[in-house]
C-alpha positions as CSV (number, residue, x, y, z in Angstrom):
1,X,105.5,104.2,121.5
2,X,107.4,103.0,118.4
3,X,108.8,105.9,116.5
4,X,108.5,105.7,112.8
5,X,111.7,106.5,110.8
6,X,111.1,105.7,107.1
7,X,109.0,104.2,104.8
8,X,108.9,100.3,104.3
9,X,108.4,98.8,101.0
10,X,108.4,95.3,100.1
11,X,109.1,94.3,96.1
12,X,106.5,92.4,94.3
13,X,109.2,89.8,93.5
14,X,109.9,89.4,97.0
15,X,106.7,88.1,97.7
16,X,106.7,85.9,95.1
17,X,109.5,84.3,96.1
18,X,108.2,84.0,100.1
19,X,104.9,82.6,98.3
20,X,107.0,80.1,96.3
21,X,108.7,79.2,99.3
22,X,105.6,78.4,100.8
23,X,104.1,75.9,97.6
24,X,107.3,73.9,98.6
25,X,105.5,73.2,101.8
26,X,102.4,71.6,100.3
27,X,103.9,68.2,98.5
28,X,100.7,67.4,96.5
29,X,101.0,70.7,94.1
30,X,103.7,72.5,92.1
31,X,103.5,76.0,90.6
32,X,103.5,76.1,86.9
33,X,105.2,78.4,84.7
34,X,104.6,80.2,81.5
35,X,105.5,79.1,77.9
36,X,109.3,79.9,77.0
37,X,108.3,83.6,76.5
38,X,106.7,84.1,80.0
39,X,109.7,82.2,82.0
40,X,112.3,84.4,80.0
41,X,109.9,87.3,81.4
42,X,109.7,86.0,84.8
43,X,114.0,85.4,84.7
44,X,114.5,89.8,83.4
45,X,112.4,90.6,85.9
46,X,113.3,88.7,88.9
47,X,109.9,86.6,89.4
48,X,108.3,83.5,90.5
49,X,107.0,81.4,87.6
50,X,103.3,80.8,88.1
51,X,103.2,83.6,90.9
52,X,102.0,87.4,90.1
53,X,101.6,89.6,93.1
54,X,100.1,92.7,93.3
55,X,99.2,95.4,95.4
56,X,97.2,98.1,96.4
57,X,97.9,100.1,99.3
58,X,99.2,97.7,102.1
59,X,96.4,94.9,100.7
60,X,98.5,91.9,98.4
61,X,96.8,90.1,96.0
62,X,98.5,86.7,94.8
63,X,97.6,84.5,92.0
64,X,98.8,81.4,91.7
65,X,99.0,78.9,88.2
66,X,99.4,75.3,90.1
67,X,99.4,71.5,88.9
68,X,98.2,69.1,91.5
69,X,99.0,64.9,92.0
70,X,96.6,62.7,90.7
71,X,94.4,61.5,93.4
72,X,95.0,64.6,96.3
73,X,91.9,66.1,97.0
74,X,91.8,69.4,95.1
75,X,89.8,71.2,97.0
76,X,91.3,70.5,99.9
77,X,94.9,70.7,98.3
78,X,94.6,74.7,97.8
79,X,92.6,75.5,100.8
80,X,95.8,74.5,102.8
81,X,98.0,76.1,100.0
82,X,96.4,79.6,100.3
83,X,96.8,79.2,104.0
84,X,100.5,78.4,104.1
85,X,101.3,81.4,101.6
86,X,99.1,84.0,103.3
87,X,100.8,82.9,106.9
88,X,104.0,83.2,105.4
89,X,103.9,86.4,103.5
90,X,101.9,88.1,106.5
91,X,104.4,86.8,109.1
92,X,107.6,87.3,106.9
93,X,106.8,90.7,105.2
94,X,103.6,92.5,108.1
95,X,101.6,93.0,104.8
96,X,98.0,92.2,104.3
97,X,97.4,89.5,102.3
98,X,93.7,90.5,100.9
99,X,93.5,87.2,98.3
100,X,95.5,84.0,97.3
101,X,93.7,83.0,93.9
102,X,94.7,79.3,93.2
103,X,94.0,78.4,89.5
104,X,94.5,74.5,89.2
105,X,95.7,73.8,85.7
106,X,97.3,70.2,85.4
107,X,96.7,67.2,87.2
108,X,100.5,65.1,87.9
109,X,100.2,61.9,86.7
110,X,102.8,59.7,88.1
């Protein structure tokens, strides 16, 4: 029996960072950020540009802003993304991951 001896929280920021982590994994996308307003947010807060996090309970929610390469197969792209992040932030943190929400906003053209 595994005695409990406090209360473990896990900061919003923190999983957007082990999220972020995780988009480095998948070489066909790249997390967007914000216009200059929303990265000097993200930089006073601590946060992942392109990543909010929230939660409710032990359940985390993640949305993600993303630009994919020309020619990967979208679809196909982010179904391995939300994969990679939910392993990682389960794994790394013992949190639920309830939903990854992947919203595909550019296309890299190069």
């Amino acid at each position: 029996m595994v005695e409990k001896l406090g209360e473990i929280r896990v900061a919003d920021q923190v999983i957007a960072v082990i999220a972020g982590v995780a988009v480095e994994e998948v070489l066909e996308v790249s997390v967007r950020s914000g216009g200059l307003y929303q990265d000097l947010a993200k930089k006073i807060n601590g946060g992942s540009k392109g990543i909010s996090v929230s939660m409710v309970e032990d359940k985390v929610t993640i949305d993600m802003r993303v630009s994919v390469k020309y020619g990967a197969p979208i679809h196909q792209v982010c179904h391995t993304l939300q994969e990679k992040v939910k392993d990682a932030v389960e794994t790394l943190t013992g949190l639920w991951v309830d939903a990854i929400n992947v919203r595909v906003e550019t296309i890299e053209i190069k």
